[in-house]
N, C-alpha and C positions, 0 to 999 in steps of 0.2 A: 504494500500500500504506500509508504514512504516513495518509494522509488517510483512511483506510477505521478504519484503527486508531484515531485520534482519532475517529472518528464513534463506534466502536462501544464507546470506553471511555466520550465523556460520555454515553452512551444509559445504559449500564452505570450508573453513577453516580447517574442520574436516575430508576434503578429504570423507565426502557422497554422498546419490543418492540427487540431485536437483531432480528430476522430481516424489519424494516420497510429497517433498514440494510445487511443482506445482500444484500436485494433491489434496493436502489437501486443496490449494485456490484455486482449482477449474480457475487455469491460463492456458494457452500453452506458452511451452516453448520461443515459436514467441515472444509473447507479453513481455519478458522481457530477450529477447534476447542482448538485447542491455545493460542493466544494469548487465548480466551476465558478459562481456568481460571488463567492466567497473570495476566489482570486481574484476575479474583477473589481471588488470592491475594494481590496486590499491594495490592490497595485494602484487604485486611482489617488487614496487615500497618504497613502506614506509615501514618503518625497522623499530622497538621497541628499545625507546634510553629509556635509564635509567638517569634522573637527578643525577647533583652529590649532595653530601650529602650536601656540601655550598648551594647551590641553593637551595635545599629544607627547609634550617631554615631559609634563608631568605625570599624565600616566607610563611613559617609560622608566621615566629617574623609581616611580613608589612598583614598578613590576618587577624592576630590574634590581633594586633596595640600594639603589645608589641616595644617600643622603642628599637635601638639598643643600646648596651652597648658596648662604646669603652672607650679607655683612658681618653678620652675630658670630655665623659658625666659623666664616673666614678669621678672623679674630680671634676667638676662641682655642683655632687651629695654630697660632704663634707663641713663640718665646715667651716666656713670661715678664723678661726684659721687654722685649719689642711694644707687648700689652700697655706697659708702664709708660715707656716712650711716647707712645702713641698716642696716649692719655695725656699725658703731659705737655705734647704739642697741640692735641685737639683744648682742652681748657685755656692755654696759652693764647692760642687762634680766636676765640671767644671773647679772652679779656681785652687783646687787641682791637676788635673789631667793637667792643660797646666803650672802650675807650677814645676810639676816634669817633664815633657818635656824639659820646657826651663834649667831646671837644668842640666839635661842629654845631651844637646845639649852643653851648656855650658862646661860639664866635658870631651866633644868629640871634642871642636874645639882646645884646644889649642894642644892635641895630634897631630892634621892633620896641625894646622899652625908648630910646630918642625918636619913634616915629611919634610914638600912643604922646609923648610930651606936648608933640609939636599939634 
Protein backbone atom coordinates (compact mmCIF):
# COMPACT_ATOMS: atom_id res chain seq x y z
CA UNK A 1 0.00 0.00 0.00
CA UNK A 2 2.90 2.51 0.84
CA UNK A 3 4.51 1.91 -2.23
CA UNK A 4 1.26 2.09 -4.44
CA UNK A 5 0.71 5.53 -2.64
CA UNK A 6 4.18 6.92 -3.51
CA UNK A 7 3.74 5.77 -7.04
CA UNK A 8 0.54 7.31 -7.58
CA UNK A 9 1.32 10.70 -5.73
CA UNK A 10 4.73 11.30 -7.98
CA UNK A 11 2.51 10.35 -11.05
CA UNK A 12 0.01 12.93 -9.43
CA UNK A 13 2.70 15.54 -9.28
CA UNK A 14 4.11 14.92 -12.70
CA UNK A 15 0.77 15.67 -14.08
CA UNK A 16 0.54 11.54 -15.56
CA UNK A 17 -1.88 8.74 -16.30
CA UNK A 18 -2.92 7.26 -12.52
CA UNK A 19 -4.74 4.59 -13.99
CA UNK A 20 -1.15 3.21 -15.95
CA UNK A 21 -0.30 2.89 -11.90
CA UNK A 22 -3.56 1.38 -10.83
CA UNK A 23 -2.99 -1.11 -13.36
CA UNK A 24 0.42 -2.08 -12.55
CA UNK A 25 -1.18 -2.90 -8.64
CA UNK A 26 -3.45 -4.42 -10.02
CA UNK A 27 -6.13 -1.64 -7.81
CA UNK A 28 -9.48 0.08 -9.22
CA UNK A 29 -9.52 3.25 -9.38
CA UNK A 30 -12.79 2.95 -6.55
CA UNK A 31 -10.41 1.43 -4.05
CA UNK A 32 -8.20 4.57 -3.75
CA UNK A 33 -10.42 6.90 -4.72
CA UNK A 34 -10.58 8.45 -1.65
CA UNK A 35 -6.74 8.94 -1.19
CA UNK A 36 -6.78 10.24 -4.75
CA UNK A 37 -8.63 13.73 -3.67
CA UNK A 38 -6.75 13.56 -0.47
CA UNK A 39 -3.48 14.10 -2.72
CA UNK A 40 -5.04 16.78 -4.43
CA UNK A 41 -5.97 18.56 -1.78
CA UNK A 42 -2.66 18.14 -0.18
CA UNK A 43 -0.59 19.05 -2.94
CA UNK A 44 -2.65 22.31 -3.51
CA UNK A 45 -2.53 23.19 0.09
CA UNK A 46 1.27 22.86 1.29
CA UNK A 47 3.67 25.03 -0.58
CA UNK A 48 7.61 24.34 -0.51
CA UNK A 49 9.37 26.86 2.01
CA UNK A 50 12.96 27.08 1.84
CA UNK A 51 14.76 27.54 5.48
CA UNK A 52 16.73 30.52 5.99
CA UNK A 53 20.23 30.16 6.00
CA UNK A 54 20.37 31.12 10.09
CA UNK A 55 18.05 28.25 10.76
CA UNK A 56 19.80 25.93 8.93
CA UNK A 57 23.42 26.25 10.86
CA UNK A 58 21.79 26.30 13.67
CA UNK A 59 20.16 23.39 13.28
CA UNK A 60 23.46 21.81 12.13
CA UNK A 61 25.87 23.46 14.82
CA UNK A 62 22.67 21.62 17.87
CA UNK A 63 22.63 18.09 15.35
CA UNK A 64 26.03 18.19 14.99
CA UNK A 65 26.71 19.24 19.15
CA UNK A 66 29.12 21.70 17.80
CA UNK A 67 28.76 24.49 20.65
CA UNK A 68 27.78 27.82 19.61
CA UNK A 69 30.27 30.59 19.46
CA UNK A 70 29.33 33.94 20.78
CA UNK A 71 31.05 36.67 22.40
CA UNK A 72 30.57 35.03 26.05
CA UNK A 73 31.99 31.75 25.11
CA UNK A 74 34.61 33.34 22.84
CA UNK A 75 35.82 34.99 26.19
CA UNK A 76 35.26 32.48 28.23
CA UNK A 77 37.60 30.30 25.92
CA UNK A 78 40.84 32.74 26.80
CA UNK A 79 43.61 33.01 29.26
CA UNK A 80 42.77 34.15 32.35
CA UNK A 81 45.39 36.82 31.96
CA UNK A 82 43.88 37.85 28.46
CA UNK A 83 40.09 37.92 30.53
CA UNK A 84 41.74 40.52 32.93
CA UNK A 85 43.34 42.58 30.18
CA UNK A 86 40.52 42.76 28.23
CA UNK A 87 38.60 43.87 31.17
CA UNK A 88 40.61 46.22 31.84
CA UNK A 89 40.91 47.83 28.59
CA UNK A 90 37.06 47.59 27.96
CA UNK A 91 36.30 49.63 31.45
CA UNK A 92 39.34 51.86 30.51
CA UNK A 93 37.50 52.46 26.93
CA UNK A 94 34.23 53.57 28.88
CA UNK A 95 35.85 55.91 31.32
CA UNK A 96 37.58 57.58 28.23
CA UNK A 97 34.74 57.86 26.39
CA UNK A 98 32.12 59.44 29.25
CA UNK A 99 35.16 61.44 30.11
CA UNK A 100 35.29 63.23 26.89
CA UNK A 101 31.57 63.63 27.20
CA UNK A 102 31.60 65.40 30.34
CA UNK A 103 34.26 67.52 28.95
CA UNK A 104 32.38 68.58 25.93
CA UNK A 105 29.31 69.18 27.89
CA UNK A 106 31.25 71.05 30.01
CA UNK A 107 32.82 73.31 27.13
CA UNK A 108 28.88 73.73 25.99
CA UNK A 109 27.29 74.89 29.18
CA UNK A 110 28.83 77.99 29.82
CA UNK A 111 28.27 79.16 26.08
CA UNK A 112 24.36 78.51 26.74
CA UNK A 113 24.40 79.97 30.56
CA UNK A 114 26.12 83.72 28.50
CA UNK A 115 23.29 83.17 25.91
CA UNK A 116 20.16 82.60 28.67
CA UNK A 117 22.13 86.20 30.24
CA UNK A 118 21.88 87.92 27.21
Amino acid sequence: MHDLLAAVTDVMLDNGNVDTVLARYQVSRQEVSGFLSLIEVLHTALTGVKPSRRFAHRLRQDLMGAPRMTVVTRIRKLPPRVQIAASIALVAGFMLLARRRLISDARLQPATEAEAAI
